[in-house]
FIGU-511796 format. One record per residue (C-alpha): residue number from 1; x, y, z; residue in three letters. Coordinates in steps of 0.25 Angstrom, whole numbers, plus 5000, padded with zeros to 4 digits. Example, Ala and Ser with C-alpha at 12.3 -4.5 7.8 and 13.67 -1.06 7.14 Angstrom:
<nuvos>
(nuvo 1,(5049,4982,5031),'Ala')
(nuvo 2,(5055,4996,5029),'Ser')
</nuvos>
This chain:
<nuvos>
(nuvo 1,(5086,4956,4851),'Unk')
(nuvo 2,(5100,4961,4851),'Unk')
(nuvo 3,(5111,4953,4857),'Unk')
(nuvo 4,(5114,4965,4867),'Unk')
(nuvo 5,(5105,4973,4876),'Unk')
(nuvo 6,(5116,4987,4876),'Unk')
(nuvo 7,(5110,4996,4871),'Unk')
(nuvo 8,(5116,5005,4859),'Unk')
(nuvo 9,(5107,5015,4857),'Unk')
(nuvo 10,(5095,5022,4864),'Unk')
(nuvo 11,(5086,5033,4859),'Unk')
(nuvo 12,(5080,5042,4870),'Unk')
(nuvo 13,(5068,5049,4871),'Unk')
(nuvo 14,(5072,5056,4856),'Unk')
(nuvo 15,(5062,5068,4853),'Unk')
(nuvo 16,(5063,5075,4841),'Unk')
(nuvo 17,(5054,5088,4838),'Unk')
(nuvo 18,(5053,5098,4828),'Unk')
(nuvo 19,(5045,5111,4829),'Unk')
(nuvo 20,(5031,5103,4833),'Unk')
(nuvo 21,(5034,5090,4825),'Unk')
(nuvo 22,(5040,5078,4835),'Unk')
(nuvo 23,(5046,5067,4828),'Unk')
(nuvo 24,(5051,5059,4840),'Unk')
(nuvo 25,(5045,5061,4853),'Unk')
(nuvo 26,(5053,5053,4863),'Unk')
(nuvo 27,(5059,5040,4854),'Unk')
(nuvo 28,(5067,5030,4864),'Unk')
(nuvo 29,(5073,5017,4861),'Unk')
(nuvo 30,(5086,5011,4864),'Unk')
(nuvo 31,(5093,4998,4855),'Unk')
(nuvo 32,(5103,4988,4860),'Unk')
(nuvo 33,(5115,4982,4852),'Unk')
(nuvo 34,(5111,4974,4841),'Unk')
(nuvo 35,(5095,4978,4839),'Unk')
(nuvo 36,(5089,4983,4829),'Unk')
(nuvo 37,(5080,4991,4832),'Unk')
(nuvo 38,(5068,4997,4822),'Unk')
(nuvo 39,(5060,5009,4823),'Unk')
(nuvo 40,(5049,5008,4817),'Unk')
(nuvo 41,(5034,5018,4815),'Unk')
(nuvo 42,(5025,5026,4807),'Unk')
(nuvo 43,(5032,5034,4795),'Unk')
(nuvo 44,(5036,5048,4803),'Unk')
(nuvo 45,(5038,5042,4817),'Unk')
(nuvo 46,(5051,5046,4820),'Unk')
(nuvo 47,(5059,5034,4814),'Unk')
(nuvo 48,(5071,5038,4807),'Unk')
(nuvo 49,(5070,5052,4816),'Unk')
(nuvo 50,(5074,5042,4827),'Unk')
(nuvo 51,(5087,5038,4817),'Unk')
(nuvo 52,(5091,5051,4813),'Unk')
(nuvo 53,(5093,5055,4828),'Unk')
(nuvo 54,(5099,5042,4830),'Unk')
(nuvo 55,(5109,5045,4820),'Unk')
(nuvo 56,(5112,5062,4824),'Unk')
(nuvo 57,(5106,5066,4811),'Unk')
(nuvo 58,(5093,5073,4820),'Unk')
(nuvo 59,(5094,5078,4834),'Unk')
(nuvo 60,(5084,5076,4843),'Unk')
(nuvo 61,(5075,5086,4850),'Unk')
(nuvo 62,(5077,5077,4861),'Unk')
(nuvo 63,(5082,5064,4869),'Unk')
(nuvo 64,(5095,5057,4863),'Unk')
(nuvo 65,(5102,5045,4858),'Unk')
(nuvo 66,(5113,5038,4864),'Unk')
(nuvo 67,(5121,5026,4859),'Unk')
(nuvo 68,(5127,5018,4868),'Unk')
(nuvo 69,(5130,5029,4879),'Unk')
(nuvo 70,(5131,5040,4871),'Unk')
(nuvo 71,(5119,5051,4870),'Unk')
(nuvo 72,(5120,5055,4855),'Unk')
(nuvo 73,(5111,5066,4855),'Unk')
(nuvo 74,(5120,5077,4863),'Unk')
(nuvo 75,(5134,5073,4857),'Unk')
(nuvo 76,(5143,5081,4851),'Unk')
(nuvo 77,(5140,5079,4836),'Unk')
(nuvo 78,(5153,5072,4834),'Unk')
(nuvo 79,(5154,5062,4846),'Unk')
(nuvo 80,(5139,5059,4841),'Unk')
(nuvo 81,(5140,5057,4825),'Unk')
(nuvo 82,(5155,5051,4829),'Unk')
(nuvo 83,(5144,5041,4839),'Unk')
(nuvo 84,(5135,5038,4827),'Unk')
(nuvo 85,(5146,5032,4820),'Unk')
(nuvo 86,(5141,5022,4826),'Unk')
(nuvo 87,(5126,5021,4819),'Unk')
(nuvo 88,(5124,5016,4804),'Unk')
(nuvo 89,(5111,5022,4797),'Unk')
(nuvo 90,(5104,5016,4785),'Unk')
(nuvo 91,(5095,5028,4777),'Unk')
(nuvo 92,(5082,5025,4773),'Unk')
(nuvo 93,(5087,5031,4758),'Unk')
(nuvo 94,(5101,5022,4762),'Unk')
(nuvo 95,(5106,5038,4760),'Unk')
(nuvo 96,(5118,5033,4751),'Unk')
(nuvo 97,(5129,5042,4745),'Unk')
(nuvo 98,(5123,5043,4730),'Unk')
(nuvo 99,(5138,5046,4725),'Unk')
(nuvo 100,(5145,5036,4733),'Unk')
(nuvo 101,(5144,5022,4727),'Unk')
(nuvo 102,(5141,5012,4740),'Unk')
(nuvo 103,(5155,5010,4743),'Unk')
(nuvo 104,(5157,5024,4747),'Unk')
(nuvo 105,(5144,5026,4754),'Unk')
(nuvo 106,(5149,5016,4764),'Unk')
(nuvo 107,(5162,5019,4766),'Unk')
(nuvo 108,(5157,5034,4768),'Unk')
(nuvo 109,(5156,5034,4783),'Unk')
(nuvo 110,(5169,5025,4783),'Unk')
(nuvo 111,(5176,5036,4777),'Unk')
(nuvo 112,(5170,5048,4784),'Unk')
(nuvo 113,(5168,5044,4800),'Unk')
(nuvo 114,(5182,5031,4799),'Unk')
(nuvo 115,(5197,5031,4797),'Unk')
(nuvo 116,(5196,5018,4791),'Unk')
(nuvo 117,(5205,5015,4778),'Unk')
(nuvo 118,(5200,5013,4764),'Unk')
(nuvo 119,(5202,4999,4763),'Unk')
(nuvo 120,(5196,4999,4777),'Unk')
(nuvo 121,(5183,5006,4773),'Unk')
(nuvo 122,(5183,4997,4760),'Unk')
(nuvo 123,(5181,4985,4770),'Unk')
(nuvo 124,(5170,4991,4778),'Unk')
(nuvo 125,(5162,4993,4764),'Unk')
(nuvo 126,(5164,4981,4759),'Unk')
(nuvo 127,(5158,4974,4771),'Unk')
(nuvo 128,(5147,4983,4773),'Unk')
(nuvo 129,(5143,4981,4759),'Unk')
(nuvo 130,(5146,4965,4759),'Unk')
(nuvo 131,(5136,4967,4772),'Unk')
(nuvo 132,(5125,4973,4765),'Unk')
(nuvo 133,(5126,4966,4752),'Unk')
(nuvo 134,(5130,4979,4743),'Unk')
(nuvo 135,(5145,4974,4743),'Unk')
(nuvo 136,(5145,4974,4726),'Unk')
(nuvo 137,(5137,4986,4727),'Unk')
(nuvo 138,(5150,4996,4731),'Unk')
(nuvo 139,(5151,5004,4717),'Unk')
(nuvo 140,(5137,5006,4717),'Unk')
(nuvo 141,(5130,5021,4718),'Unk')
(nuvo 142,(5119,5021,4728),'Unk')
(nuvo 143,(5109,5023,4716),'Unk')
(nuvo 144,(5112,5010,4710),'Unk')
(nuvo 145,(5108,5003,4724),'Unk')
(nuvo 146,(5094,4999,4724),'Unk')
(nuvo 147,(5088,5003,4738),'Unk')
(nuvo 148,(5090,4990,4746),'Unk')
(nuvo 149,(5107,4992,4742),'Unk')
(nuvo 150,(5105,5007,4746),'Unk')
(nuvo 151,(5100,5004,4759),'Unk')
(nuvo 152,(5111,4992,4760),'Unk')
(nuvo 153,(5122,5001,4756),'Unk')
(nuvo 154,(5117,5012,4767),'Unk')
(nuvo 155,(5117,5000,4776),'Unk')
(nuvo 156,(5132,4998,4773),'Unk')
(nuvo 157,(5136,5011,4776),'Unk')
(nuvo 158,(5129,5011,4788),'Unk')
(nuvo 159,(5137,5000,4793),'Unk')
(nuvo 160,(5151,5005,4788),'Unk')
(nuvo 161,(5155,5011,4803),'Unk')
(nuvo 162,(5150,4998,4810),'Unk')
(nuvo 163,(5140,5006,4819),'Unk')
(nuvo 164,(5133,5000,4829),'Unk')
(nuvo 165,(5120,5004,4827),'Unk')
(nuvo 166,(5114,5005,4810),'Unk')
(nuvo 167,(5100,5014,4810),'Unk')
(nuvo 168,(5090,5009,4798),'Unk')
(nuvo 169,(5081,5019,4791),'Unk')
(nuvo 170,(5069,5012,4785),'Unk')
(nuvo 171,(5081,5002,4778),'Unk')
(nuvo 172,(5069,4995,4772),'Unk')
(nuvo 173,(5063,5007,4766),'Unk')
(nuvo 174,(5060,5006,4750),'Unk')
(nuvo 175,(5066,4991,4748),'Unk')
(nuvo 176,(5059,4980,4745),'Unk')
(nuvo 177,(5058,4968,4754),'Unk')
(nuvo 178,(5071,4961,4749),'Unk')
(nuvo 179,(5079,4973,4750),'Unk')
(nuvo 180,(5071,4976,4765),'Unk')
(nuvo 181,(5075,4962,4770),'Unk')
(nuvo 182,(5090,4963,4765),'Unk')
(nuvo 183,(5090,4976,4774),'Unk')
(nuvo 184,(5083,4968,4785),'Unk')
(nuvo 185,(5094,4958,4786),'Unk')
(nuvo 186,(5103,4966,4785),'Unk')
(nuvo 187,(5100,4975,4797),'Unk')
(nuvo 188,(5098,4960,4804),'Unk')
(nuvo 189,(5112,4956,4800),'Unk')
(nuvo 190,(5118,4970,4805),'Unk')
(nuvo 191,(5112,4966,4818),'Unk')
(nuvo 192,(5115,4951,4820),'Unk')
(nuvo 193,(5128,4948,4813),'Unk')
(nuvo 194,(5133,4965,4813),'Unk')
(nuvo 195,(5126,4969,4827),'Unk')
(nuvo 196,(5123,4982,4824),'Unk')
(nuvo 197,(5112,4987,4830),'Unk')
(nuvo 198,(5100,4994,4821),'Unk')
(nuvo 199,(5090,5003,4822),'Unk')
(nuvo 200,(5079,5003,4809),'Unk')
(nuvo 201,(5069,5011,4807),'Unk')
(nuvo 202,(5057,5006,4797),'Unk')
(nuvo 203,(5043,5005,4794),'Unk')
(nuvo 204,(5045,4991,4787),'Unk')
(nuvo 205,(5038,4981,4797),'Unk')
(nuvo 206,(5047,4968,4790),'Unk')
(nuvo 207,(5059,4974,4791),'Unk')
(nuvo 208,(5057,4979,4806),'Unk')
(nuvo 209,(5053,4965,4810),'Unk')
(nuvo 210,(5064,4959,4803),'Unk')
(nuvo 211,(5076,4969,4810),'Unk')
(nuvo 212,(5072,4973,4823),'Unk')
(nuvo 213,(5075,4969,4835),'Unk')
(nuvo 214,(5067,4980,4841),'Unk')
(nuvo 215,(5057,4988,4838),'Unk')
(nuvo 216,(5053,5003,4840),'Unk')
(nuvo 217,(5040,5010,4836),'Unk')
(nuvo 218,(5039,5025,4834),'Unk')
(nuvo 219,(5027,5032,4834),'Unk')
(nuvo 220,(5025,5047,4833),'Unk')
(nuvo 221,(5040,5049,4839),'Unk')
(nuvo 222,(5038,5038,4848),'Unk')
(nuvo 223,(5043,5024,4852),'Unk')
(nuvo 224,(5028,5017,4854),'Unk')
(nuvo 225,(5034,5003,4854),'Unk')
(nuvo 226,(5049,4996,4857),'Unk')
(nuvo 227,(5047,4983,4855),'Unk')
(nuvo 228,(5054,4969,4851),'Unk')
(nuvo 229,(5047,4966,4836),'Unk')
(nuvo 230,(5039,4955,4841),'Unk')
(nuvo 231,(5033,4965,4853),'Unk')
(nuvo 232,(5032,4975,4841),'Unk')
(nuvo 233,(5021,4967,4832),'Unk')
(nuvo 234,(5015,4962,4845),'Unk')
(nuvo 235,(5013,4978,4849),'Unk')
(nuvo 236,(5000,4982,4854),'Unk')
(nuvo 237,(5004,4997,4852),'Unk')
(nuvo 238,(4993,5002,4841),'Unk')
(nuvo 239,(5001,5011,4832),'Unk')
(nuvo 240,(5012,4998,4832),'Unk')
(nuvo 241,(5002,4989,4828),'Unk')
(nuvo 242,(4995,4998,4817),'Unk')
(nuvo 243,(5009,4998,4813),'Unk')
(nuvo 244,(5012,4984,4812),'Unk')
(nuvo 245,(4998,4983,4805),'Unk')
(nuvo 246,(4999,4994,4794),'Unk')
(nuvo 247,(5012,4985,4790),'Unk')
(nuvo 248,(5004,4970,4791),'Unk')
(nuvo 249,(4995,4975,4784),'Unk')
(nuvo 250,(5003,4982,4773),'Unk')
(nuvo 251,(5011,4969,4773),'Unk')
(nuvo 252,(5001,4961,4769),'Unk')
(nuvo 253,(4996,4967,4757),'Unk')
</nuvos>
């Protein structure tokens, strides 16, 4: 568990409609300092939906989203982006510049949303690169990264404002089990040598077990379980357990 019990972020009773269709109907859960938290569920459950409000890019129909004191939803746009200055997110695609070599994607929000100096901003890169291992990798187009140094380099980015809290998107998505593992470790490092707290969303069972400190299920725009990882595998909820199964038994062929 986290070193902490203050809690950083809470999510409350989000709902989100459109026309007949609900996505979310009711989602709560809060994360102190230093947890990582992963979502998890079927494909279509409202996962990254959960995200994307998180980080202002969807509006709720309802509920909010405060950090620390602050409610997010009902800020003025630019007290609430100025807020989330304070969040990192990881794309599932990594969504890299594909005309800025990896240097340039990371400074990008350095430049854009800082007053800090070039050689300032050089510095910031460099050891955000030297973290994730990408640090020969700078000239580099984000067509010639394989998918496991995309995912890195969006990583990178993530971390150039030093937020406080970094949101995953299915970082294991696509990458084979070395690459899977590197990400792992990394999101473990952020937390116990970096304290950052995390939030990751995934459907891989490994990598879930391997991060969290807590666990949330989602099921048709619901939270059915929150729940430590051991209290999670020892879940006697049905839909849980038809979950863990389906990935047992996948793993074992």
């Amino acid at each position: 568990m986290s070193d902490s019990t203050e809690i950083l972020l809470q999510v409350r009773d989000l709902k989100l409609q459109f026309g007949d269709k609900v996505v979310l109907n009711g989602v709560s859960f809060s994360i102190c300092k230093q947890e990582v938290l992963v979502i998890m569920g079927l494909s279509g459950c409202g996962k990254s939906t959960v995200l994307n409000i998180i980080m202002g890019l969807l509006e709720p129909t309802s509920g909010g989203v405060l950090f620390k004191d602050k409610e997010l939803t009902h800020l003025a746009r630019k007290e609430s982006n100025e807020i989330r200055t304070h969040f990192g997110m990881v794309y599932q695609n990594a969504a890299l510049i594909s005309s800025f070599n990896v240097h340039d994607n990371i400074g990008m929000p350095l430049r854009e949303l800082t007053e800090k100096s070039d050689g300032e901003i050089n510095a910031i890169i460099d050891s955000k690169l030297e973290l994730v291992g990408l640090r020969d990798a700078q000239e580099k187009l984000p067509s010639e990264l394989s998918g496991g140094m995309q995912k890195r380099a969006g990583l990178a980015r993530a971390l150039a404002l030093e937020p406080e809290l970094v949101l995953f998107d299915e970082p294991s998505a696509g990458l084979d089990p070395i690459n899977s593992k590197l990400i792992d470790d990394l999101i473990i490092q952020l937390r116990d040598k970096q304290k950052v707290t995390s939030i990751v969303v995934t459907h891989e069972m490994e990598s879930a077990f391997a991060v969290a400190t807590r666990m949330v299920f989602l099921h048709e725009g619901q939270v059915i379980l929150d729940a430590t990882p051991d209290d999670f595998k020892k879940s006697d909820n049905k839909i849980v357990r038809e979950f863990i199964s389906a990935y047992t038994d996948r793993a074992r062929k």
